[in-house]
C-alpha positions as CSV (number, residue, x, y, z in Angstrom):
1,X,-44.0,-32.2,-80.9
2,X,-43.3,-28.7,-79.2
3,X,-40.1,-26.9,-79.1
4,X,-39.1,-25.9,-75.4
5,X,-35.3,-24.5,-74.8
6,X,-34.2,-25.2,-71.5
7,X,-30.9,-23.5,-70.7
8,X,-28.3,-25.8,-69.4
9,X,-27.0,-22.9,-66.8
10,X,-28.4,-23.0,-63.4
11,X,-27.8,-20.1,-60.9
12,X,-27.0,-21.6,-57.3
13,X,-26.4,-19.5,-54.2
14,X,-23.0,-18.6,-52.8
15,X,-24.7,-20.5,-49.7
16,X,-25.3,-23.4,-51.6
17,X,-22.2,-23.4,-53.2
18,X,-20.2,-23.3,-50.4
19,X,-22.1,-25.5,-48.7
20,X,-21.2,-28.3,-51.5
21,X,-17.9,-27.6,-52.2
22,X,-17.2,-28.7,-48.1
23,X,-19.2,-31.8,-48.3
24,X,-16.7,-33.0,-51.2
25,X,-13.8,-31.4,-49.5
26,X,-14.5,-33.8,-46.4
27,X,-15.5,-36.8,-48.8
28,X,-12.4,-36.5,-50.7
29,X,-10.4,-36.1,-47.4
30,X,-12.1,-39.1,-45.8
31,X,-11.5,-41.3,-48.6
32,X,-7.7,-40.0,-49.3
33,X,-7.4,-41.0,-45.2
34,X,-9.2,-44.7,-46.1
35,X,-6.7,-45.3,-48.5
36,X,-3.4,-44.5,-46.8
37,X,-4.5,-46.8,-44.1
38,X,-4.4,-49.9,-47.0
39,X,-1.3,-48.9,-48.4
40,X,0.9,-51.4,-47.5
41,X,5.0,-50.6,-47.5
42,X,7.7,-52.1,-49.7
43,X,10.7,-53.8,-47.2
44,X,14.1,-54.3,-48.2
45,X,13.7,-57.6,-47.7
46,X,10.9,-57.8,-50.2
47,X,13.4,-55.5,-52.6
48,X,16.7,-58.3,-52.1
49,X,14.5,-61.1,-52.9
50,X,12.8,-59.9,-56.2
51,X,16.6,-59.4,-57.2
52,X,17.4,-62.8,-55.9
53,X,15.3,-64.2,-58.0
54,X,15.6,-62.7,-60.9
55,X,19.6,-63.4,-61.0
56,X,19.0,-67.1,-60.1
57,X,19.2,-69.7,-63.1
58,X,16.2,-71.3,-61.7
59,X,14.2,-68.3,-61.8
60,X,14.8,-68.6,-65.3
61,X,14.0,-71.6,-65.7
62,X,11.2,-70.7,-64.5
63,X,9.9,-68.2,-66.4
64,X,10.9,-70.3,-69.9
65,X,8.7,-73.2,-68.1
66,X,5.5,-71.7,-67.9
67,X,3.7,-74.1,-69.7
């Protein structure tokens, strides 16, 4: 068995550097884009009827039914 040290450091270039730090600038902003375009709004509508059913007596009974 030998005993090499291999420092964990690694000198890159300012060019390379930059260079990678833009490729995951534009990765990041093409997936934060891909995931606006599936986010999907919340309606009033959608908002009145969670609290319909909630309030109603058969929504309870419901919910102690769930067997």
């Amino acid at each position: 068995m030998s005993n090499e040290v291999v420092s964990k450091k690694i000198q890159i270039s300012d060019v390379l550097k930059k260079e990678l730090n833009s490729q995951v600038s534009e990765t990041v902003a093409v997936e934060e884009k891909q995931t606006r375009k599936n986010k999907r709004s919340f309606t009033a509508y959608e908002m009145w009827n969670r609290q319909r059913n909630s309030r109603s007596a058969t929504a309870m009974m419901r919910r102690w039914n769930l067997n």
